[in-house]
C-alpha positions as semicolon CSV with decimal commas, in nm:
position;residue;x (nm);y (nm);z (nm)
1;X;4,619;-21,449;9,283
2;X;4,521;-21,469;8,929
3;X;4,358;-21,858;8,915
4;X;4,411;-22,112;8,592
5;X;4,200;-22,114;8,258
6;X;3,917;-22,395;8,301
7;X;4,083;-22,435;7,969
8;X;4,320;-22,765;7,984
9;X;4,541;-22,579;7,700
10;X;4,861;-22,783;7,675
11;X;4,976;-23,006;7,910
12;X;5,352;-23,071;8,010
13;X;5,550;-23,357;7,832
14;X;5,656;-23,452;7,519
15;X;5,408;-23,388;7,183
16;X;5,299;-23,721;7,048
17;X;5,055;-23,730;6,793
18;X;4,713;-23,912;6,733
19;X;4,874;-24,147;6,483
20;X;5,191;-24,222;6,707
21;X;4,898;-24,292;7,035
22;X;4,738;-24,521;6,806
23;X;4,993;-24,660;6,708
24;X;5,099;-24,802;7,061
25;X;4,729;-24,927;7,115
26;X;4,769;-25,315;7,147
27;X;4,640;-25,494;6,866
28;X;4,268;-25,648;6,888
29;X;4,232;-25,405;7,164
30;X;3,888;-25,272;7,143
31;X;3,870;-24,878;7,135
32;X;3,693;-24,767;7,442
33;X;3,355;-24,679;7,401
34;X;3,275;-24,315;7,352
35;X;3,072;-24,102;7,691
36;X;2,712;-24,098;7,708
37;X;2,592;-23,800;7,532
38;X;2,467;-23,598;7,873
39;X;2,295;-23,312;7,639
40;X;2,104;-23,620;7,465
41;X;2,002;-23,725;7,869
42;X;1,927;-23,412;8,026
43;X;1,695;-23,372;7,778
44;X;1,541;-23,741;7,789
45;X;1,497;-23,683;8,169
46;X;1,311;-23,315;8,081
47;X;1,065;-23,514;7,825
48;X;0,988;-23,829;8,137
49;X;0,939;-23,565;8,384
50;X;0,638;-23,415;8,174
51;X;0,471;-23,722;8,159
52;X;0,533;-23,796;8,548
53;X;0,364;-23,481;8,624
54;X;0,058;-23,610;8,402
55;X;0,083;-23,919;8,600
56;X;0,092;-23,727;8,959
57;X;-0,295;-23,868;9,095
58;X;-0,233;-24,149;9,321
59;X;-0,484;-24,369;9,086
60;X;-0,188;-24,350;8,842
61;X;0,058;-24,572;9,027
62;X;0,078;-24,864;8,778
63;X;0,065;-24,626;8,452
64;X;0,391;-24,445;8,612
65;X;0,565;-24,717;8,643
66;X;0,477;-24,859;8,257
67;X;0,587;-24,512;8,187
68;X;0,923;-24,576;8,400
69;X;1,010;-24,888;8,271
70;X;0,936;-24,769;7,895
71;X;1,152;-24,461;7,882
72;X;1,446;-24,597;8,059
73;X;1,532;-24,829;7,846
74;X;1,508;-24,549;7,588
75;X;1,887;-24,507;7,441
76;X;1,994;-24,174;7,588
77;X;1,872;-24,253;7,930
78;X;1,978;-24,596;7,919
79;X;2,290;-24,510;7,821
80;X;2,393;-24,339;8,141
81;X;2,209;-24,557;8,409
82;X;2,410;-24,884;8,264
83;X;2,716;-24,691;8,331
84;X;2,648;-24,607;8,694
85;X;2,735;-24,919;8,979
86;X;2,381;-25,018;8,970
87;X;2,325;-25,059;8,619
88;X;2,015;-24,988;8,435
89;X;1,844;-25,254;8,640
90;X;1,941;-25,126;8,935
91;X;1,865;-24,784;8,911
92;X;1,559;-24,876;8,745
93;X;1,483;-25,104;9,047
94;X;1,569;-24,819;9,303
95;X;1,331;-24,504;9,115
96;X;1,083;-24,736;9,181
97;X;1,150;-24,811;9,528
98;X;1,205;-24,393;9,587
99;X;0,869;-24,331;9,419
100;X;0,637;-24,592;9,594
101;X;0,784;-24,471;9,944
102;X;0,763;-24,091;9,851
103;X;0,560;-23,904;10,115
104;X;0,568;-23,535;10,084
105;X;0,801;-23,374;10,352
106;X;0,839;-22,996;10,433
107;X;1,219;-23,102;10,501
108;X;1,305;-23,282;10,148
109;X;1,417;-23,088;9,857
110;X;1,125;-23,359;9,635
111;X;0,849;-23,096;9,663
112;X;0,596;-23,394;9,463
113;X;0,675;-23,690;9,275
114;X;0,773;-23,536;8,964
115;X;1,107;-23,347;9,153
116;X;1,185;-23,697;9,309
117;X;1,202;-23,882;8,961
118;X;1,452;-23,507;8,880
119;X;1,680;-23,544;9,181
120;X;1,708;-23,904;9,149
121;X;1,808;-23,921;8,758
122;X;2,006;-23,577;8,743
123;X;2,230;-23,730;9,046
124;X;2,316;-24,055;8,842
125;X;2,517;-23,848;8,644
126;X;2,733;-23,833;8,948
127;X;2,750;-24,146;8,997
128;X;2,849;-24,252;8,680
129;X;3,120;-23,989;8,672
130;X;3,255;-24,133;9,020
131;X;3,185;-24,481;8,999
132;X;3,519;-24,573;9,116
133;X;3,566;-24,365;9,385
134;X;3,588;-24,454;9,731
135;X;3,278;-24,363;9,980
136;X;3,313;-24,246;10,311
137;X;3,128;-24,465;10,463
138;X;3,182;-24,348;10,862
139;X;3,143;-23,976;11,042
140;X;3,490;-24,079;11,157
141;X;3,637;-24,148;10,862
142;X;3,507;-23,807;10,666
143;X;3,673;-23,660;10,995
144;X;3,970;-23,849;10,933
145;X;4,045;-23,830;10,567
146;X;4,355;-23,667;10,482
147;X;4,192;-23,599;10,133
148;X;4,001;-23,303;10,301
149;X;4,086;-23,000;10,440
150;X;3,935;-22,802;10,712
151;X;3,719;-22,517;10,617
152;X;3,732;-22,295;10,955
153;X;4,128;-22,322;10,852
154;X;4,097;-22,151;10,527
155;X;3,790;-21,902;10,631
156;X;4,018;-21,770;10,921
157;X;4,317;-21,691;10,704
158;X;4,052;-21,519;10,459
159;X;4,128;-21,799;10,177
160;X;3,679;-21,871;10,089
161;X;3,489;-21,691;9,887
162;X;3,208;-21,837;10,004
163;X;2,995;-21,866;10,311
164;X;2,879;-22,151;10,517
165;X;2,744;-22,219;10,862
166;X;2,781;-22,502;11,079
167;X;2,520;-22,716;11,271
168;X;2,492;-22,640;11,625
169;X;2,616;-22,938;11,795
170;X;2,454;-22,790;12,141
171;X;2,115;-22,748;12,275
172;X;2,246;-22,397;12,366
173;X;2,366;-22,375;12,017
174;X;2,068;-22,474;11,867
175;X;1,862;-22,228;12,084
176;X;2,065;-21,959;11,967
177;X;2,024;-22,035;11,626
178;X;1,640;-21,990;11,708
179;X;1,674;-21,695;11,861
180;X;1,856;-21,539;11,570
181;X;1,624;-21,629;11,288
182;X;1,327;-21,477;11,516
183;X;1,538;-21,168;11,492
184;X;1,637;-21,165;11,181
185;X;1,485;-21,419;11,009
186;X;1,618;-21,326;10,652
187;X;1,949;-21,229;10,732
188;X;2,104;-21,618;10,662
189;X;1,947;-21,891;10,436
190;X;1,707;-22,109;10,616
191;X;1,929;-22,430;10,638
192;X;2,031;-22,661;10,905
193;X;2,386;-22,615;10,787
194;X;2,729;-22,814;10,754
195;X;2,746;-23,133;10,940
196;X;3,080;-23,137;10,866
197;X;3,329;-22,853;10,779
198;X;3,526;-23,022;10,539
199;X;3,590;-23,045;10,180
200;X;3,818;-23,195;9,880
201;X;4,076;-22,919;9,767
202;X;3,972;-22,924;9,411
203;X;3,579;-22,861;9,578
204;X;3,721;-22,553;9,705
205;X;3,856;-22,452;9,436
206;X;3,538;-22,510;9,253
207;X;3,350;-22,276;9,486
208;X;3,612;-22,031;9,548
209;X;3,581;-21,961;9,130
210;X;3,231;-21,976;9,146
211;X;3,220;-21,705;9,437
212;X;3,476;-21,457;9,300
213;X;3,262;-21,521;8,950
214;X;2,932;-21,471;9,106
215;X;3,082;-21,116;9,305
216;X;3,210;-20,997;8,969
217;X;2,878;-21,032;8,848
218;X;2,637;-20,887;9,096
219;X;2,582;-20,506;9,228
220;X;2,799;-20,438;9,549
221;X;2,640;-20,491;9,865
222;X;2,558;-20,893;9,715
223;X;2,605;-21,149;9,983
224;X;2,884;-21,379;9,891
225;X;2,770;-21,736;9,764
226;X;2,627;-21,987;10,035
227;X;2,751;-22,328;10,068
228;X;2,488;-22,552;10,238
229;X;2,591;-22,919;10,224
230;X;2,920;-23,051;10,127
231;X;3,101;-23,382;10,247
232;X;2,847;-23,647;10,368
233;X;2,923;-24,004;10,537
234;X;2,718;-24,234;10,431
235;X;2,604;-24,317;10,807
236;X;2,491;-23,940;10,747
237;X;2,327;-23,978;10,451
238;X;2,110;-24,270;10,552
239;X;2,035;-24,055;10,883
240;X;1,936;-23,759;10,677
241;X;1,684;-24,033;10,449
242;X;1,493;-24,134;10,798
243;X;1,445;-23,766;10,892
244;X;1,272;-23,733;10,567
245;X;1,518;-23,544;10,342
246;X;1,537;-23,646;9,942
247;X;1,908;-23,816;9,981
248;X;2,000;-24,043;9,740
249;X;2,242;-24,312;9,753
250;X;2,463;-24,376;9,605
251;X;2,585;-24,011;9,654
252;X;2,846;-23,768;9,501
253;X;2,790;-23,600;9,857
254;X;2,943;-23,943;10,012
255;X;3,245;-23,950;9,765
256;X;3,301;-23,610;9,856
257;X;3,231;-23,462;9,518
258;X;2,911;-23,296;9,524
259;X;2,825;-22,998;9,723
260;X;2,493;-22,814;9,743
261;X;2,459;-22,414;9,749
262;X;2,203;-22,177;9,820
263;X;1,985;-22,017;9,550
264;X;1,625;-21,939;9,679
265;X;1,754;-21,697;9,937
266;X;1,900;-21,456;9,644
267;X;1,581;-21,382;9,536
268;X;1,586;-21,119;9,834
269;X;1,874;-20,961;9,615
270;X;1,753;-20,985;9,286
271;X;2,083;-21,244;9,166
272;X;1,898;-21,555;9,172
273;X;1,853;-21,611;8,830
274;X;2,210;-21,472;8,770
275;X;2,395;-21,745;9,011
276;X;2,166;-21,995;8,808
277;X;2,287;-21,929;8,495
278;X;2,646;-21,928;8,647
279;X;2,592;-22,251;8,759
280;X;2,445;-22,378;8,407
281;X;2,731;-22,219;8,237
282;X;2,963;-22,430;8,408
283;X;2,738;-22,760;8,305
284;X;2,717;-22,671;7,966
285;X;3,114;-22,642;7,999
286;X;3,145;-23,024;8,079
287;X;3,288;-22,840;8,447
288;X;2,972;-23,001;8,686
289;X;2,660;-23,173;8,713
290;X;2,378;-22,913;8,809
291;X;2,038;-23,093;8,980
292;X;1,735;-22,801;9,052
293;X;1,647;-22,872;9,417
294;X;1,445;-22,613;9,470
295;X;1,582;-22,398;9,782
296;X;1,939;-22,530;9,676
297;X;2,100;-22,641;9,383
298;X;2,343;-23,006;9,397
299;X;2,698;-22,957;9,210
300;X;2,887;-23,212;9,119
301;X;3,226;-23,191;8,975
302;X;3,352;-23,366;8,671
303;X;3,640;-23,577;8,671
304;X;3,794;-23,360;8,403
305;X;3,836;-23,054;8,601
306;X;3,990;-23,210;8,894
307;X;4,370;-23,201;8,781
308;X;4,343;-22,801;8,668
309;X;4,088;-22,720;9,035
310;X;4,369;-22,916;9,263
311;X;4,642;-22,702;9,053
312;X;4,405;-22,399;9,147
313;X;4,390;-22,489;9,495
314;X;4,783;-22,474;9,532
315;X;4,839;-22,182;9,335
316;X;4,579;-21,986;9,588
317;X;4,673;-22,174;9,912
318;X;5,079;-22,137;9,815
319;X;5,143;-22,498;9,898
């Protein structure tokens, strides 16, 4: 089934035109301030992270954060953190925090300092985006939410194209996990897997695009893409912090928006840098948010692709 343009082309209704909108605007309204320029950012955040690797020694702890509080406030930066929940103080406040309890961690996705300061201002941009949105803020309610759908559902009736495994929730299953990776110990990405199996539509959507996309692009016998994280609870996400994993809050994964998916593992196949540039595509489209994790990479999906995605999701699913 032949799935919608990302183009919005024309929407249903009657045509008005920009001088007949502007018209109806109330008068002494003030026009609504234009979006942070997220080029302008992305490339702020590139510039800081050079110096933060210059800054790495643990002697440097008071230079780093002169250097922090200098470039925040810079315009482009600043621009996006004041539009997040947090503000610029806020986030400001919580890098900080991040960075002066950073302690490197085979399990976290913050290989040094330097990818911390990356994860943590890359996500804001989900944040921002989602500011309004409600968390989840139970493991029961995720479970609960009639806003997701059930992903076992839709890989039974042959409706992914992607792949995902779950977490065992067994000490059996977690000894057979063990015993397959001694076996085979390339045959799956190296992750702990789903906690929970469930997903917004338009998310689906999202990865069911990226998969067919990624096939079309890649010899044959590719594996299909690899989901490894998708809806988080916030319960989770603060249980996933104490293990020692990189998870930032406030969270597109806790909203339900964000997802990450595997891209270290296709090295084995030669499509790494292929599914990266995918995935950049799609950024430079205004479609997601794309944060460099290392192992994985952290998707988030704009607000403005939602209503075309969910439309995508129906046409697929026939509902």
């Amino acid at each position: 089934m032949r799935v919608p343009s990302r183009s919005p082309g024309q929407q249903p209704g009657p045509s008005v035109t920009p001088a007949a909108r502007a018209r109806r605007r109330v008068p002494g309204t003030p026009p609504r301030p234009a979006p942070p320029d997220l080029d302008a950012y992305r490339a702020a955040v590139a510039d800081l992270l050079v110096e933060v690797g210059a800054l790495a020694g643990a002697s440097c702890t008071a230079a780093r954060q002169v250097l922090i509080d200098d470039r925040l406030r810079e315009p482009a930066i600043a621009a996006v953190l004041d539009a997040t929940p947090q503000g610029l103080v806020g986030a400001r406040e919580t890098l900080l925090l991040e960075m002066a309890r950073y302690q490197p961690n085979p399990r976290s996705s913050a290989a040094d300092l330097t990818a911390l300061v990356r994860i943590y201002l890359l996500s804001r941009v989900d944040v921002m985006w989602w500011r309004d949105a409600p968390t989840f803020l139970t493991d029961a309610q995720v479970d609960a939410s009639p806003d997701l759908v059930d992903l076992e559902w839709l890989r039974r009736r042959d409706l992914l194209r992607f792949c995902y495994t779950e977490q065992p929730k067994t000490l059996f299953g977690r000894g057979m996990r063990a015993a397959r990776r001694r076996l085979r110990p390339d045959a799956t990405p190296r992750t702990a897997g789903l906690r929970f199996r469930r997903a917004r539509r338009e998310v689906v959507a999202l990865l069911n695009d990226i998969g067919r996309e990624f096939a079309a692009n890649t010899p044959p016998a590719t594996p299909p893409l690899w989901v490894t994280s998708l809806v988080r609870s916030a319960e989770h996400q603060h249980r996933l912090r104490r293990l020692g994993y990189a998870a930032m809050v406030p969270s597109g994964h806790c909203m339900g928006w964000a997802v990450d998916v595997e891209l270290a593992w296709f090295d084995r196949f030669g499509v790494r840098d292929t599914l990266a540039e995918l995935l950049l595509a799609r950024q430079r489209a205004g479609e997601v948010n794309v944060v460099d994790e290392g192992q994985a990479w952290h998707l988030c999906l704009a607000p403005a692709s939602g209503r075309r995605l969910r439309r995508a999701y129906e046409a697929e699913m026939g509902v």
